[in-house]
Legacy VTK file of the C-alpha trace (Angstrom):
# vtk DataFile Version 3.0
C-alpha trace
ASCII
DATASET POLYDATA
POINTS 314 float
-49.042 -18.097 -183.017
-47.903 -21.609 -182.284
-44.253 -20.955 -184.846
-44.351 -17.594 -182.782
-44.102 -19.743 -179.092
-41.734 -22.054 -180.998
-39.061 -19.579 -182.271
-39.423 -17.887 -179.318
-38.819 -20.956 -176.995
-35.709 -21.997 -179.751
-34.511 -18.549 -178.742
-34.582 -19.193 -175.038
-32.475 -22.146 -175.369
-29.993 -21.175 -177.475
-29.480 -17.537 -175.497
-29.246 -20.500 -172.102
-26.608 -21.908 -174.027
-24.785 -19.014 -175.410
-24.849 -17.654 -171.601
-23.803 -20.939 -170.489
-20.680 -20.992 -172.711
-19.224 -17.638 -171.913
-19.724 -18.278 -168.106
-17.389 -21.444 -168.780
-14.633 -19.524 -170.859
-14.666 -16.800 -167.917
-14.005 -19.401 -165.282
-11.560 -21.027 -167.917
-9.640 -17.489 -168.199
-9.935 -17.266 -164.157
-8.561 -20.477 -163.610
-5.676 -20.032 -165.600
-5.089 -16.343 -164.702
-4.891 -18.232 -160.709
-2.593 -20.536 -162.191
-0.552 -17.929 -163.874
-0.252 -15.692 -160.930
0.280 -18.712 -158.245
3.276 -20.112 -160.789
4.559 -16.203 -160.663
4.303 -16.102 -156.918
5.871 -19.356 -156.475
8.376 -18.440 -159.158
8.896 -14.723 -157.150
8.914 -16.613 -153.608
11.618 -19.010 -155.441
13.927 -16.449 -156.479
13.619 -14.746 -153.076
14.905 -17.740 -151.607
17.555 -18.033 -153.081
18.937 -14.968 -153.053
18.293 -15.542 -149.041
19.993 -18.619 -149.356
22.799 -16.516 -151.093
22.949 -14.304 -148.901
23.137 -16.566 -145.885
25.657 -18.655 -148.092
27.663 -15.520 -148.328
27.485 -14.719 -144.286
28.775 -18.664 -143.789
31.711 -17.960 -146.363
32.692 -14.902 -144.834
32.360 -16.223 -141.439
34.793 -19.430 -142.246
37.035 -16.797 -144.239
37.349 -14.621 -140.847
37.711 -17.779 -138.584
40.893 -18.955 -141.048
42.001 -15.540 -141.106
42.067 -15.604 -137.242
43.641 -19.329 -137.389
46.252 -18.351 -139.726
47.402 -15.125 -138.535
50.394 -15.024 -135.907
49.085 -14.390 -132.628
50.163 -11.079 -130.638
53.624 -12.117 -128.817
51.992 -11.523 -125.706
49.544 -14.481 -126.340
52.354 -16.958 -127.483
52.631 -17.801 -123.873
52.679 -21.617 -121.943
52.004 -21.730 -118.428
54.550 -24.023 -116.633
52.593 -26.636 -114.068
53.833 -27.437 -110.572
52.092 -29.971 -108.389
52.363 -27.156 -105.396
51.435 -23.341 -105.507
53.136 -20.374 -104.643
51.629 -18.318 -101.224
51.881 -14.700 -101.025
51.160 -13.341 -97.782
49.241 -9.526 -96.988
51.920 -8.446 -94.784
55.177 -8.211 -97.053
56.434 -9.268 -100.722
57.940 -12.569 -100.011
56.850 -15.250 -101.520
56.322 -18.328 -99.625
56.681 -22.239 -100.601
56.651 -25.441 -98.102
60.040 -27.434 -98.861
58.991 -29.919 -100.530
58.244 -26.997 -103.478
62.183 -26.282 -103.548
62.047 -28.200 -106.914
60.969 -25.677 -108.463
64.371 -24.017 -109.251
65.421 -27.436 -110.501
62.408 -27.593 -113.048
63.052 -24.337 -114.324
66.850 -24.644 -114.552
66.418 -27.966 -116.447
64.005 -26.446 -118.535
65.990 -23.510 -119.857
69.057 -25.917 -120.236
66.829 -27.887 -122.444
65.199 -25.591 -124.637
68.053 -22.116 -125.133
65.683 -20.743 -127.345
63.034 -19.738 -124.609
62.578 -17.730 -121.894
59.734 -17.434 -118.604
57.971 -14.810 -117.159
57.005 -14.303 -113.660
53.627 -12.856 -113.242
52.411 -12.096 -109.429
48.907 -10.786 -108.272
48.880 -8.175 -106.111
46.177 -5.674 -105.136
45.241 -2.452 -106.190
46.414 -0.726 -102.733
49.392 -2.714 -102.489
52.442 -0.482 -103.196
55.576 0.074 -101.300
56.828 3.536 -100.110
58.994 3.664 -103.057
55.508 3.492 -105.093
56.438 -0.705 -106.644
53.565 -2.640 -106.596
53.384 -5.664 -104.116
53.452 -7.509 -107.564
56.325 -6.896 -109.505
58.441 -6.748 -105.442
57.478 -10.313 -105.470
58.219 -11.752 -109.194
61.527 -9.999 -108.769
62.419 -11.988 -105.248
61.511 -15.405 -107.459
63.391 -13.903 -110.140
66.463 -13.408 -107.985
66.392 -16.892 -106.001
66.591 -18.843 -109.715
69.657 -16.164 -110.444
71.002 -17.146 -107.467
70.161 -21.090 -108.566
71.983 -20.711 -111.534
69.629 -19.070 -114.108
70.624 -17.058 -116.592
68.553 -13.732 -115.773
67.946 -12.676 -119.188
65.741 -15.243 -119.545
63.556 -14.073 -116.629
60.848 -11.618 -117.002
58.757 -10.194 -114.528
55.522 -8.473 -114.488
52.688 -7.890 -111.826
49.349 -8.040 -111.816
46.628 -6.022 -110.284
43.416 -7.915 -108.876
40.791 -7.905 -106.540
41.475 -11.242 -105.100
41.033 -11.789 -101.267
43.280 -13.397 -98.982
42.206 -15.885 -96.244
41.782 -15.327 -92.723
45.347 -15.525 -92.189
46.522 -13.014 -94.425
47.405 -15.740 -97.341
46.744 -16.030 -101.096
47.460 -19.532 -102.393
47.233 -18.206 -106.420
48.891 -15.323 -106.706
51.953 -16.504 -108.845
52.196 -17.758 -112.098
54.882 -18.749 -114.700
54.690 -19.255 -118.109
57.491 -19.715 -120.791
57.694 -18.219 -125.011
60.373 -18.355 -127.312
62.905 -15.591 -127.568
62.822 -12.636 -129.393
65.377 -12.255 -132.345
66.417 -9.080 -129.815
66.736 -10.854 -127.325
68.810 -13.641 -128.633
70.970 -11.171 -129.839
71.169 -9.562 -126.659
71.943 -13.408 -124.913
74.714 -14.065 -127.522
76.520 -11.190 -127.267
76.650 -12.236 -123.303
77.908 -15.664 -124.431
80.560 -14.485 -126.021
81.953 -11.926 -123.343
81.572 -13.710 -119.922
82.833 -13.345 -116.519
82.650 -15.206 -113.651
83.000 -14.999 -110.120
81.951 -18.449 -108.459
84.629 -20.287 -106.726
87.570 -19.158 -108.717
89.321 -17.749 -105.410
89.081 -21.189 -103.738
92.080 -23.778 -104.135
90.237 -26.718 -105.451
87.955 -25.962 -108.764
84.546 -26.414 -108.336
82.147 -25.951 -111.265
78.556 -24.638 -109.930
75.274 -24.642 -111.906
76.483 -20.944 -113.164
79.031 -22.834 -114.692
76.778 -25.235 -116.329
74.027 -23.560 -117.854
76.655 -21.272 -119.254
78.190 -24.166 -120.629
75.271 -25.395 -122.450
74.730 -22.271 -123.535
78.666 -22.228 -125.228
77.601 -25.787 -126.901
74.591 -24.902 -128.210
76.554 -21.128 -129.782
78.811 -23.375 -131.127
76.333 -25.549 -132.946
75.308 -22.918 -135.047
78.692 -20.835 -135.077
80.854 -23.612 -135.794
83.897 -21.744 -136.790
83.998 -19.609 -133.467
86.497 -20.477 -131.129
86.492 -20.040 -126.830
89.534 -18.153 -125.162
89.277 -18.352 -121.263
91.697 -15.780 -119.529
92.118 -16.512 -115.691
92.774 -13.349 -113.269
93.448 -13.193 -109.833
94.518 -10.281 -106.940
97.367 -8.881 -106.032
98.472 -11.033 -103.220
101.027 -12.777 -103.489
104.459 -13.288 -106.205
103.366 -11.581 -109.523
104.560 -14.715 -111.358
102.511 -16.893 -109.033
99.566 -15.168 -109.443
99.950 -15.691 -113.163
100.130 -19.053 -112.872
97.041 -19.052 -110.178
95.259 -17.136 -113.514
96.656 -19.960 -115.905
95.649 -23.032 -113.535
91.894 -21.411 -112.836
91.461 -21.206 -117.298
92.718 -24.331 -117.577
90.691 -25.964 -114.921
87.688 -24.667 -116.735
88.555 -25.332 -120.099
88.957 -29.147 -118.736
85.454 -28.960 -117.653
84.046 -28.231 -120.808
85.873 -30.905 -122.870
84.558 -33.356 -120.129
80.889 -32.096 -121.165
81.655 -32.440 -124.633
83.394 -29.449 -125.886
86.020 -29.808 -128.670
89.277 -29.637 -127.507
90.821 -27.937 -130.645
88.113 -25.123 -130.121
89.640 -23.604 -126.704
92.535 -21.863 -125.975
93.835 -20.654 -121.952
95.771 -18.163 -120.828
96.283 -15.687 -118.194
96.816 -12.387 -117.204
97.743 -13.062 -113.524
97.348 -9.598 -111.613
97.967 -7.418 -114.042
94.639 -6.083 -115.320
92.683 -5.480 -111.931
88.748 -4.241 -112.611
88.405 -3.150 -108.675
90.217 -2.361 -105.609
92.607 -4.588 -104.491
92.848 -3.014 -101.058
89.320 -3.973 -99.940
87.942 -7.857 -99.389
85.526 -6.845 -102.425
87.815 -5.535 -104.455
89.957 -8.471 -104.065
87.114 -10.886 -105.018
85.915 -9.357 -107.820
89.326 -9.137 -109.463
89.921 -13.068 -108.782
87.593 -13.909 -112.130
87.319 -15.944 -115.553
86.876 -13.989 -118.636
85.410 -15.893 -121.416
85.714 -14.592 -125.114
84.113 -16.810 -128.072
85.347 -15.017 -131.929
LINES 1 315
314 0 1 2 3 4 5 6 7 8 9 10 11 12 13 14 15 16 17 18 19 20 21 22 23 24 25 26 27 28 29 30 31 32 33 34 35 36 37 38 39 40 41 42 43 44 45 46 47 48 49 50 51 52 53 54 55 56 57 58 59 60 61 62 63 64 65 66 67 68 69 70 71 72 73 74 75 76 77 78 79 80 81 82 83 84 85 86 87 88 89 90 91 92 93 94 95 96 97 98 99 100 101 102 103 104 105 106 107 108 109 110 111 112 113 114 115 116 117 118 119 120 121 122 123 124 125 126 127 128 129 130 131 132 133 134 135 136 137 138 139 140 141 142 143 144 145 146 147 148 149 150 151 152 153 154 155 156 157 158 159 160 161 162 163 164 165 166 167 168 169 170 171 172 173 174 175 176 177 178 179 180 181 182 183 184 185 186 187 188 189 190 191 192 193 194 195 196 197 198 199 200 201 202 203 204 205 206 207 208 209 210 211 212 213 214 215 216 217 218 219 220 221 222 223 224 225 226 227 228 229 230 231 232 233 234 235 236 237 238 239 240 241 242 243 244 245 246 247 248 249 250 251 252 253 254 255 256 257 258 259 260 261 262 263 264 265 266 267 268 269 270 271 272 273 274 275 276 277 278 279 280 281 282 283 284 285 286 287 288 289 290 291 292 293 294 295 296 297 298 299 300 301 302 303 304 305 306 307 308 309 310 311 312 313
């Protein structure tokens, strides 16, 4: 009986032990089954970051791409455009299409006459404001009446008005108690089309003008001028070309003495342009005195118009 307890107690320990031992392998396999899945997770979570990180790698690349697409492709021509700044502003008023500036503001004409003397290869535009019920019986808009009186008092000035563009406008601005609007106007400048250069150039070299050419004494006026910046900067890059200015004149008067009115008028002007720098050897007068008329001679008009420089550049 007493071997009986003994094996029987030997058993009981050993089957503790044997329990024991496979309760610590389980826990071992746990434990590293954890440690295999939280490595896999990790590892899963890893890769899913960086694909996210591709991903927003690939957003930022494409982004930059667009924005250097956008910096490196020409802009519309409409958007090529530089406002020109004045210290004073122009007023339009509610009542008419005039556009209204104190005297002091009379520089204005000078600034843009010096500027398209300085730079022949741009032109400005003329935008005015107007509102959406402001049209004239005619059905023009309030703005395009007004960029077109600005338009003519820089002709007038001496501008060369194909390099004036106008355009209007429509806003809902308001204008102050006294029927005023000190914004409506603006003017901005771009370089010239190859169509329109042509379009100047071929005006260059077929010119006529009117200015002063009846009067006894020359007088050169800022017509004159810009056109004669114009001629140098042609000739710059047409260096070959050569300038033939053919005076005219009316009727009254000895036939021979009007040819020699027509031959004292080119010559007058083709002294003007050597004094501002034109080569001599590049400009040749004559005259054609009475004999090829372009209006009337019987009317004051007539007579005026026919009294006229004709400028040829081959």
């Amino acid at each position: 009986m007493r071997n009986f307890l003994k094996a029987f107690l030997l058993f009981l320990v050993w089957a503790f032990f044997a329990q024991y031992l496979h309760s610590s392998d389980k826990q071992s396999e746990e434990k590293s089954s954890t440690k295999t899945s939280k490595t896999k997770t990790l590892n899963e979570v890893s890769k899913t970051s960086d694909i996210s990180v591709k991903k927003i790698d690939s957003i930022k690349t494409d982004s930059t791409s667009a924005e250097k697409k956008r910096a490196t492709s020409p802009k519309p021509f409409e958007e090529n455009l530089t406002q020109l700044k004045f210290k004073h502003k122009f007023v339009t008023n509610a009542n008419n299409t005039r556009v209204i500036f104190p005297k002091e503001f009379f520089y204005f004409r000078d600034s843009i006459f010096s500027f398209l003397n300085k730079n022949q290869q741009k032109e400005i535009i003329i935008t005015a404001k107007h509102l959406p019920s402001e049209t004239l019986p005619d059905g023009t808009n309030y703005g395009i009446a007004r960029a077109n009186y600005l338009k003519n008092r820089l002709v007038k000035y001496g501008v060369n008005p194909n390099r004036i563009i106008t355009k209007s406008s429509s806003s809902d601005f308001e204008y102050d108690l006294d029927g005023f609007h000190a914004d409506g106007i603006t003017i901005e400048h771009r370089n010239l089309t190859k169509e329109k250069l042509d379009i100047i150039e071929k005006e260059i070299t077929n010119k006529t003008l009117y200015s002063y050419f009846g009067d006894k004494h020359f007088k050169a006026d800022r017509t004159l001028y810009a056109y004669m910046l114009e001629i140098k900067d042609y000739l710059k890059n047409n260096p070959n070309k050569t300038i033939t200015i053919t005076g005219h004149t009316d009727n009254v008067g000895d036939e021979k003495a009007n040819e020699w009115i027509g031959l004292e008028r080119a010559k007058n002007v083709a002294t003007y342009f050597t004094q501002q720098g034109i080569d001599t050897s590049k400009i040749k007068t004559t005259s054609k005195g009475e004999n090829i008329p372009i209006d009337d001679n019987t009317t004051k008009d007539g007579r005026a118009k026919n009294r006229r420089i004709e400028i040829t550049i081959k």
